[in-house]
C-alpha positions as a Markdown table, in Angstrom:
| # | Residue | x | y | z |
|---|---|---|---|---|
| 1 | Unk | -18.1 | 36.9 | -18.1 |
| 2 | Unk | -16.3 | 34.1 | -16.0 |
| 3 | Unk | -13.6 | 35.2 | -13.3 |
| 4 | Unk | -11.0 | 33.8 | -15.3 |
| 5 | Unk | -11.7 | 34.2 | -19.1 |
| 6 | Unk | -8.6 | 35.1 | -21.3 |
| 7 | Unk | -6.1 | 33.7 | -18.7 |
| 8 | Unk | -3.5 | 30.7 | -19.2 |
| 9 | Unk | -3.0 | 28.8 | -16.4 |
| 10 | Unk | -0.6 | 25.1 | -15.7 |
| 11 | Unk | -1.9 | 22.9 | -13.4 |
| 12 | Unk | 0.4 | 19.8 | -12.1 |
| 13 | Unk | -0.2 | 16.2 | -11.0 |
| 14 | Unk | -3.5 | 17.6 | -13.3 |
| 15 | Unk | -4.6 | 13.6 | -13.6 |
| 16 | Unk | -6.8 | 13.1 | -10.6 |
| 17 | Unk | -7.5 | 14.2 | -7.1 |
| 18 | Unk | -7.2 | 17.8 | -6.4 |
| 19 | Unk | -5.1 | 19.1 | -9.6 |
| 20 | Unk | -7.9 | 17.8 | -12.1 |
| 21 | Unk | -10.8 | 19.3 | -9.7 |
| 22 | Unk | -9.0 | 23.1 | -10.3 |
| 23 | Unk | -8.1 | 22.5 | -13.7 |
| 24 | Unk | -12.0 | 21.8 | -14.4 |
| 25 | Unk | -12.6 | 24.4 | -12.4 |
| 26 | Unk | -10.5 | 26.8 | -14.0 |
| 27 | Unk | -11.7 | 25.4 | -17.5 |
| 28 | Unk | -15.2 | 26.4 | -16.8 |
| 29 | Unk | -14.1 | 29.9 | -15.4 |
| 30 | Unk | -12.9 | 30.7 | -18.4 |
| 31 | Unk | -9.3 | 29.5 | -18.7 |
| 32 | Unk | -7.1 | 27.8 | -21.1 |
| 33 | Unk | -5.4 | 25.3 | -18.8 |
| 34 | Unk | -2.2 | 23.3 | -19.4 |
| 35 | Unk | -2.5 | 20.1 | -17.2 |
| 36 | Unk | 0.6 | 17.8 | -16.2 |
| 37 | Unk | 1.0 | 14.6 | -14.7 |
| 38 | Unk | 3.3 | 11.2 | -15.3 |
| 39 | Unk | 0.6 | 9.2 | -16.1 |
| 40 | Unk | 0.4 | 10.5 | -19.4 |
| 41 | Unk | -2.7 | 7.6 | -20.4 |
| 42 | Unk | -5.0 | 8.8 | -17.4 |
| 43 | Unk | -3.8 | 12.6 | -18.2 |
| 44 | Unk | -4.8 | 12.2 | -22.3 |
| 45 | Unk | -8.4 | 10.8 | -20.8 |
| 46 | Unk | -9.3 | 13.3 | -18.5 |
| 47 | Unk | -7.9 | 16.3 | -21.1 |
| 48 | Unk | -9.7 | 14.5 | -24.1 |
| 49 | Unk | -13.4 | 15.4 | -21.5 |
| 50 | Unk | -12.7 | 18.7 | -21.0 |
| 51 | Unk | -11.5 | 19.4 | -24.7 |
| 52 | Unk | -14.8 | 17.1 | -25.6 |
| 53 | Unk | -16.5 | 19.8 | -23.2 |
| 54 | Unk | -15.5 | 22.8 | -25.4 |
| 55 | Unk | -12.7 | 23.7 | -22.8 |
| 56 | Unk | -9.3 | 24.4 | -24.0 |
| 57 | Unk | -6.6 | 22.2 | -22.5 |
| 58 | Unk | -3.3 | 20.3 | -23.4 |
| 59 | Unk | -1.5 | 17.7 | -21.7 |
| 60 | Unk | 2.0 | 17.3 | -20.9 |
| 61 | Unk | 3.1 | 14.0 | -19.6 |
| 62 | Unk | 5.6 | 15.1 | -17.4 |
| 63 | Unk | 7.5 | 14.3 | -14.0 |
| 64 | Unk | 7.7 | 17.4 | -11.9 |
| 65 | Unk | 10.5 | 16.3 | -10.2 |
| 66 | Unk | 12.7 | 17.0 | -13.5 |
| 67 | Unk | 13.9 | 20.6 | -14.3 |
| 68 | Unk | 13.6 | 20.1 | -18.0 |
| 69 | Unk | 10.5 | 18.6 | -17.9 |
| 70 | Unk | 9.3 | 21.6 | -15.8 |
| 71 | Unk | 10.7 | 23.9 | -18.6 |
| 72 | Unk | 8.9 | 21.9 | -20.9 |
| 73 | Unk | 5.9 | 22.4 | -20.0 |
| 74 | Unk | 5.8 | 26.0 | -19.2 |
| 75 | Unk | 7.1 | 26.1 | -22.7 |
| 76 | Unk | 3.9 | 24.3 | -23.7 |
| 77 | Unk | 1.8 | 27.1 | -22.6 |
| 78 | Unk | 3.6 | 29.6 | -24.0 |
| 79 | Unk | 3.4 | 27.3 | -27.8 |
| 80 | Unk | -0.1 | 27.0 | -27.5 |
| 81 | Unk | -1.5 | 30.2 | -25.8 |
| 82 | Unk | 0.8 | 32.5 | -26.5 |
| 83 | Unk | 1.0 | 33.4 | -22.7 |
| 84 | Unk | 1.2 | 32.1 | -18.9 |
| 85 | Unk | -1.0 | 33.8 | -16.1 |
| 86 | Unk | -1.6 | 31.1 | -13.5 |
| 87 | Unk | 0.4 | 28.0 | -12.3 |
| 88 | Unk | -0.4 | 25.8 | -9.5 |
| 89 | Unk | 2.0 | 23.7 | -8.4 |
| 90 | Unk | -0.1 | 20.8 | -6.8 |
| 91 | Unk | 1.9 | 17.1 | -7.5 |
| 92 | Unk | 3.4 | 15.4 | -4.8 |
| 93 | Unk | 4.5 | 12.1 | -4.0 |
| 94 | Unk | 5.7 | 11.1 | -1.2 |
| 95 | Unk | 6.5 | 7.8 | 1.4 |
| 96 | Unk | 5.2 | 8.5 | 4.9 |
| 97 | Unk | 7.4 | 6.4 | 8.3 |
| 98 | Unk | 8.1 | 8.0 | 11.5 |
| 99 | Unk | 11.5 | 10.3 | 12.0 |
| 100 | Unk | 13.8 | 7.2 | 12.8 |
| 101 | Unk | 12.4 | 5.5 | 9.7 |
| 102 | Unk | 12.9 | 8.2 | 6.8 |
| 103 | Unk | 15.1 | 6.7 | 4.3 |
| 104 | Unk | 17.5 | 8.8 | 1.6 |
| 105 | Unk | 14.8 | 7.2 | -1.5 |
| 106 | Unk | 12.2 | 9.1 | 0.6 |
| 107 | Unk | 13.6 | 12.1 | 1.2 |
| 108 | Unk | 14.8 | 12.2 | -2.7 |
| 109 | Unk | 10.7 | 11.1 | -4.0 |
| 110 | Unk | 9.1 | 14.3 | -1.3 |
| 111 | Unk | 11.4 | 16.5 | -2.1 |
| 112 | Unk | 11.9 | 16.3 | -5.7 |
| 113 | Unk | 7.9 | 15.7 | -6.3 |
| 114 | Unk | 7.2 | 18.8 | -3.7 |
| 115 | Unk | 9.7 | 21.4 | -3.1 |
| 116 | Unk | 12.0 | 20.8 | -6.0 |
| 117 | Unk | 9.3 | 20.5 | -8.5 |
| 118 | Unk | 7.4 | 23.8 | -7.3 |
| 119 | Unk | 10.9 | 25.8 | -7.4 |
| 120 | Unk | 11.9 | 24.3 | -10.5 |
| 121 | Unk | 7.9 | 25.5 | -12.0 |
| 122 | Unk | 8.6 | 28.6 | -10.5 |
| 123 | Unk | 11.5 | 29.5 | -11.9 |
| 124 | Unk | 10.3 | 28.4 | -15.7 |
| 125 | Unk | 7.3 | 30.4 | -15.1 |
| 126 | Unk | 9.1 | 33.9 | -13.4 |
| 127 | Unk | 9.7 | 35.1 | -17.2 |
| 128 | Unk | 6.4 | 35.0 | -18.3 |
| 129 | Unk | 4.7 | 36.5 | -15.5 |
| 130 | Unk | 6.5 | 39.0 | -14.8 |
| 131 | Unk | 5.7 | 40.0 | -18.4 |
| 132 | Unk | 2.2 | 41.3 | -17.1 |
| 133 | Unk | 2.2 | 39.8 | -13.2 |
| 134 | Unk | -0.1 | 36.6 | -12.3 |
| 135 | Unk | -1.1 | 33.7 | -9.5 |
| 136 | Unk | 1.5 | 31.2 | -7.8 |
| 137 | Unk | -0.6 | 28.8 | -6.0 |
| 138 | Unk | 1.0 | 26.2 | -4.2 |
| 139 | Unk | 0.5 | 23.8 | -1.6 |
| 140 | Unk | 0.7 | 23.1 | 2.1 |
| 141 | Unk | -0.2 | 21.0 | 5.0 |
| 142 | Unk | -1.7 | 20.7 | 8.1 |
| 143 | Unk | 1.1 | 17.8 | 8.4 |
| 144 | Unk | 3.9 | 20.8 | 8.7 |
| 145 | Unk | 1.5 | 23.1 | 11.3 |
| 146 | Unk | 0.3 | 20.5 | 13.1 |
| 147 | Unk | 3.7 | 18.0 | 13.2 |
| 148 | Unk | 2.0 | 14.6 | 12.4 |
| 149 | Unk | 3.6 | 11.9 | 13.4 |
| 150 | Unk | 4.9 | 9.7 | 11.1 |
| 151 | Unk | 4.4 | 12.6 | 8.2 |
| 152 | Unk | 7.9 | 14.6 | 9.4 |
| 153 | Unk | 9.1 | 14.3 | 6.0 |
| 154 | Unk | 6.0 | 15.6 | 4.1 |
| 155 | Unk | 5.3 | 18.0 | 7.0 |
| 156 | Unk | 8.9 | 19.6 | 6.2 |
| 157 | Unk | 9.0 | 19.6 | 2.6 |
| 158 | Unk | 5.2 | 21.2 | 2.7 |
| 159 | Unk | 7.0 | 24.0 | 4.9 |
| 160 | Unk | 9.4 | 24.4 | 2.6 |
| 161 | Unk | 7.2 | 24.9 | 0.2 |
| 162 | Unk | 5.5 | 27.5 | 2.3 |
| 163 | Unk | 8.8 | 29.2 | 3.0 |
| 164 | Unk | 9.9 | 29.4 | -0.4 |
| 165 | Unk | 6.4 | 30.4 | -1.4 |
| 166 | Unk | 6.4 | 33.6 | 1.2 |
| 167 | Unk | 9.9 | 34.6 | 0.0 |
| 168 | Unk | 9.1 | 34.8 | -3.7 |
| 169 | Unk | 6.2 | 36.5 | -2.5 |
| 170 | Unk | 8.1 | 39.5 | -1.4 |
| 171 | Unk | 11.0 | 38.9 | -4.1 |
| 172 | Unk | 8.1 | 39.0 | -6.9 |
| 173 | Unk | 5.4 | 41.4 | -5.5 |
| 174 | Unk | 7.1 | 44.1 | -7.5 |
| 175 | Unk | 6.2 | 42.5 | -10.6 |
| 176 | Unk | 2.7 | 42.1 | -9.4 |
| 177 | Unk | 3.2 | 38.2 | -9.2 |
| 178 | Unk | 0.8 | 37.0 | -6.2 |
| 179 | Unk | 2.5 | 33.8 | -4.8 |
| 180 | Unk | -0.3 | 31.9 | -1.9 |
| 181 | Unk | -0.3 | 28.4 | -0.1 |
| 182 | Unk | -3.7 | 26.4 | -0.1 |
| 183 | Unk | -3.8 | 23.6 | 2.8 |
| 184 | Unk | -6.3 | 21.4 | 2.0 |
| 185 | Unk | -8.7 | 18.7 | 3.7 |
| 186 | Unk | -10.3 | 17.5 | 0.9 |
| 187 | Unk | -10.9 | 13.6 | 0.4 |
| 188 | Unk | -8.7 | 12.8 | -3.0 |
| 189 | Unk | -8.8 | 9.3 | -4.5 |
| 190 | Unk | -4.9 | 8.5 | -2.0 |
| 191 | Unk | -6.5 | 10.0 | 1.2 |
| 192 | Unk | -9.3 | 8.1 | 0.4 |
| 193 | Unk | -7.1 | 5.0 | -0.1 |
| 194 | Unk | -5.6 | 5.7 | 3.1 |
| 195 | Unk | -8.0 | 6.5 | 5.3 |
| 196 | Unk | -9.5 | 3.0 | 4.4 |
| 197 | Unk | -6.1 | 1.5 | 5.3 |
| 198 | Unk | -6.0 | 3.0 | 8.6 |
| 199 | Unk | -9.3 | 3.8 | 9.6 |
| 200 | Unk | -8.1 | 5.0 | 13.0 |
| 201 | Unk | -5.5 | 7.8 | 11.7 |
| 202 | Unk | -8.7 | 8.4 | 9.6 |
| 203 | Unk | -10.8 | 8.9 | 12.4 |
| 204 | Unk | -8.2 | 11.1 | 14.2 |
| 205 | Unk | -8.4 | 12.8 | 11.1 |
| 206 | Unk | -12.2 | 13.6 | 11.3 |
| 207 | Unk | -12.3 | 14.6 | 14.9 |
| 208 | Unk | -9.8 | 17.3 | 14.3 |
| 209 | Unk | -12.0 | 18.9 | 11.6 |
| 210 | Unk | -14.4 | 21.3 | 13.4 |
| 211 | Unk | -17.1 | 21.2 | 10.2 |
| 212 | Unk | -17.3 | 16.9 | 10.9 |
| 213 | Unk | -16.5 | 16.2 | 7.2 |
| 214 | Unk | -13.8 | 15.9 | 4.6 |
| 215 | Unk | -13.5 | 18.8 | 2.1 |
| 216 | Unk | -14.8 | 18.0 | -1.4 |
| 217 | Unk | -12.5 | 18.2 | -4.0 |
| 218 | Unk | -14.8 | 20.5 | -6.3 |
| 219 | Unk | -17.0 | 22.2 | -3.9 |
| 220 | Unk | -15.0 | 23.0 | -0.9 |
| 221 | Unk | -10.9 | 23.0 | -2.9 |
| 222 | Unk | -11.3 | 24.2 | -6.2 |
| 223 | Unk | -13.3 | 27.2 | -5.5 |
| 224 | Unk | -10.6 | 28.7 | -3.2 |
| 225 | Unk | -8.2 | 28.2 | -6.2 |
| 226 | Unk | -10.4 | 30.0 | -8.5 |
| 227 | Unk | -10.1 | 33.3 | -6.3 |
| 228 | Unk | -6.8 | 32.8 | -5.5 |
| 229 | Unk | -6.1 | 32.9 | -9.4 |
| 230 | Unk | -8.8 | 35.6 | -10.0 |
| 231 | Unk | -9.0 | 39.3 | -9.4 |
| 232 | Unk | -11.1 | 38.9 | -6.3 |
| 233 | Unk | -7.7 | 38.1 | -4.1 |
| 234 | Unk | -5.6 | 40.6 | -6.3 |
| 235 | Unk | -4.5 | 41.8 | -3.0 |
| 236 | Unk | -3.5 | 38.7 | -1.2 |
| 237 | Unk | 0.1 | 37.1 | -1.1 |
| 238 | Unk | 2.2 | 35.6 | 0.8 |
| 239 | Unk | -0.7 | 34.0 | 2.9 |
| 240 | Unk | -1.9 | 30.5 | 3.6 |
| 241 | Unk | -5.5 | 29.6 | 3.5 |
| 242 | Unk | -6.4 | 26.5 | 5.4 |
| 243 | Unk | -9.5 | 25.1 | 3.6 |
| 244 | Unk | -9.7 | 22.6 | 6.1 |
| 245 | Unk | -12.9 | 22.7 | 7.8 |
| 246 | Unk | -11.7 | 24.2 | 10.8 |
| 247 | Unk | -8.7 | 21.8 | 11.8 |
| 248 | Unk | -5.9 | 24.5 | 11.5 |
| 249 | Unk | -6.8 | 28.1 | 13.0 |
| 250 | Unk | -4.2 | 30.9 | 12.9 |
């Protein structure tokens, strides 16, 4: 039996990178998975392989940023499992400048994409799981530990993310909701973009991971979802894991 078989789980910004690694991962676990994204064309392809696969999946094109469309689809698991176990909030957009530079359109994209979206998913979700409890998992930054420069707006909507995650940790604990942060290192299609933009922020990158490489999406990410959703962390919350190769140590 896989770790996750008979769960439900939505997965945002589901169309690439790090989101489409766990929902295939989560697929092959066992799950029925509900993946988001805008880019509702890329979203149908990558849905229309795992369904071709055997898994069960439906896509929602939505944008995370808008509360309806975060009802929405929370209400599409519900319509087409019948329940919700699992929701990882993963999309994020965001437009990176140093402090002086951060502009009201920037703060509006981060936050809405990050923080907003994952409150807004949280809250659709909070009804359903506290039906029969369940896995938050939402994500982080080394940006916000570490205080990048020219990533202060990222870095403090990822720590509000992380502050919002650890309060609804204790809020929903009762209900035996587990809410964790995953800070990730792993080398999605944009870091790759960007790192190949600015090869020396790229090599600062590198030098700061103690391991010497970038995480791999499927290998080295996904897994530490898996758990996170599964019974094997059943008594974890409230906690960041840096799956970072070594860059942030608490």
């Amino acid at each position: 039996m896989t770790r996750l078989s008979g769960k439900v789980a939505v997965v945002t910004g589901a169309s690439q990178g790090i989101g489409l690694a766990i929902a295939q991962a989560f697929v092959r676990e066992g799950a029925a998975v509900v993946m988001s994204a805008r880019r509702g064309d890329v979203l149908a392809q990558e849905a229309d392989k795992i369904a071709a696969a055997g898994g069960q999946v439906e896509a929602v094109t939505a944008d995370v940023a808008r509360k309806e469309d975060a009802q929405r689809t929370i209400d599409a698991a519900i319509a087409r499992f019948g329940r919700l176990d699992i929701l990882v909030n993963n999309a994020q957009t965001t437009r990176q400048s140093g402090v002086e530079g951060i502009t009201d359109e920037a703060i509006a994209l981060t936050f809405g994409s990050g923080l907003f979206g994952t409150l807004y998913h949280m809250q659709a979700a909070f009804p359903h799981l506290k039906e029969r409890g369940g896995s938050i998992i939402n994500f982080g930054t080394r940006q916000g530990i570490y205080g990048e420069p020219g990533d202060g707006i990222y870095g403090a909507n990822k720590e509000g993310i992380r502050a919002l995650s650890r309060s609804a940790a204790r809020e929903w604990g009762q209900f035996g909701i587990r809410i964790n942060v995953i800070n990730p290192a792993g080398l999605s299609p944009a870091a790759a973009r960007f790192f190949a933009e600015n090869p020396e922020r790229g090599q600062k990158y590198m030098d700061d991971i103690s391991l010497r490489r970038f995480g791999d999406l499927d290998a080295d990410i996904a897994p530490v979802a898996v758990f996170l959703a599964s019974e094997d962390s059943r008594y974890l919350t409230g906690q960041t894991l840096n799956a970072d190769g070594g860059q942030i140590m608490l």
